[in-house]
N, C-alpha and C positions, 0 to 999 in steps of 0.2 A: 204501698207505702215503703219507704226508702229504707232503712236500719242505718244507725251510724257505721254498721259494720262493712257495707255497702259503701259509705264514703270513702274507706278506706281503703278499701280492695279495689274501686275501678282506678285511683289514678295509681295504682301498684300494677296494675296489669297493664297500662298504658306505658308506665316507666319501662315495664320489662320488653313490651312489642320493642321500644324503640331502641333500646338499650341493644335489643338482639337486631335488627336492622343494621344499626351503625357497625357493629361486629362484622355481619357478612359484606357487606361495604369495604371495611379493612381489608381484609382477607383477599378479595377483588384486584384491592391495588398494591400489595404483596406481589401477586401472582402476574400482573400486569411487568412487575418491574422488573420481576426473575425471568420473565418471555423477555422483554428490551435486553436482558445484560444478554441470553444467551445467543440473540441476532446480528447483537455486537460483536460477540466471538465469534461467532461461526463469520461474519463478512471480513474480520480480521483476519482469517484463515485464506480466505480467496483471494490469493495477488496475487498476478501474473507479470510476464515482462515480455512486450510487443518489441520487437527490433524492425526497426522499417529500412530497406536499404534505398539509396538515391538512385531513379530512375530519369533516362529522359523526359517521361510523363509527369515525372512528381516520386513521390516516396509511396512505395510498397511494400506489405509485409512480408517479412520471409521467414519470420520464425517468433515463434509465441512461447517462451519460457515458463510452463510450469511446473515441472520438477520441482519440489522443496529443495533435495540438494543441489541442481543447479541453480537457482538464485541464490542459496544462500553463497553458493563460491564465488558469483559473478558480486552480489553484495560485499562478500568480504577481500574481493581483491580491491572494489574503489574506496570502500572503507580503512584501507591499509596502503593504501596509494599514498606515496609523498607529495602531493599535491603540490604546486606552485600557488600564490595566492596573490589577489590584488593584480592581476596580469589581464593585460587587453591584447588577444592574440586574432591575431587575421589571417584568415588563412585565403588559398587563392581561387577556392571551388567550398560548394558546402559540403556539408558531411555525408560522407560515404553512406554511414548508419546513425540510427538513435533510438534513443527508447528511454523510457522515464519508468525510474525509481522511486518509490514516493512524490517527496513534491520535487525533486530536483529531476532536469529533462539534460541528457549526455549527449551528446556531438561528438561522432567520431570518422576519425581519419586512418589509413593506412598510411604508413610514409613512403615515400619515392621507392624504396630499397623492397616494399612488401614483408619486411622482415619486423616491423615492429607497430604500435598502435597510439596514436594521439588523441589526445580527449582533451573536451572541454566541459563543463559543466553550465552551460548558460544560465544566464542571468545571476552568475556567483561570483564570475570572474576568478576563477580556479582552472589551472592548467595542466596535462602530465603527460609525459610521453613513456608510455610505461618499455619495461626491459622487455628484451624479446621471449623468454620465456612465460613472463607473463602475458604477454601479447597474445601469444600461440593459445596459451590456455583460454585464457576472456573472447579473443576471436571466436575459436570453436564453440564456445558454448553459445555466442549469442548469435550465428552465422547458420552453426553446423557444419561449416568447410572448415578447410585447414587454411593457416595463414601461408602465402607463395614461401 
């Protein structure tokens, strides 16, 4: 025979199964979202910069930038580039080299003289023919040679 004290107690012990259920459940998707941010960080960490130079075959790579501090210089010299803007430049051969920085993809030239570097940023329609000291520097870094 049942006791009213009985009534009481199973749907209390039923409340607390579930009650404790639902908890480890949370806790689950806590921990779920603290793995997703840290995979997020760690693949923000991984970029690299592929430079491909222009072959008679097609483009191949010559050098794969991962150094932190060389991207970051090669980053902060186009980043600090005076850019030309709104410019539709045609050049008379494709680009020597190139290599993409996040979402923008670079085009670039040597000029006649080997002394200095032109770029374009395709599909921005942004121009620059940088100075020859930074030339020298941003060549080397994405080449490995020196500029003639």
């Amino acid at each position: 025979m049942i006791t009213s004290k009985n009534y009481f107690a199973i749907p209390l012990l039923i409340g607390v199964v579930t009650l404790a259920g639902c908890s480890a459940s949370y806790i689950d998707n806590d921990q779920l979202v603290e793995a997703k941010e840290t995979v997020q960080e760690t693949n923000m960490e991984v970029k690299l910069i592929t430079v491909e130079e222009r072959t008679d075959e097609g483009y191949k790579i010559v050098k794969v930038i991962d150094n932190a501090g060389e991207m970051k210089t090669v980053e902060e010299i186009l980043e600090n580039a005076n850019w030309e803007e709104n410019v539709f430049v045609s050049m008379a051969t494709p680009p020597e080299y190139r290599f993409r920085i996040n979402p923008s993809n670079y085009a670039v030239w040597v000029t006649p003289n080997g002394d200095k570097l032109e770029i374009v940023i395709e599909g921005e329609a942004k121009y620059i023919k940088l100075p020859e000291k930074v030339s020298e520097t941003l060549f080397e870094l994405i080449t490995g040679d020196k500029l003639n």
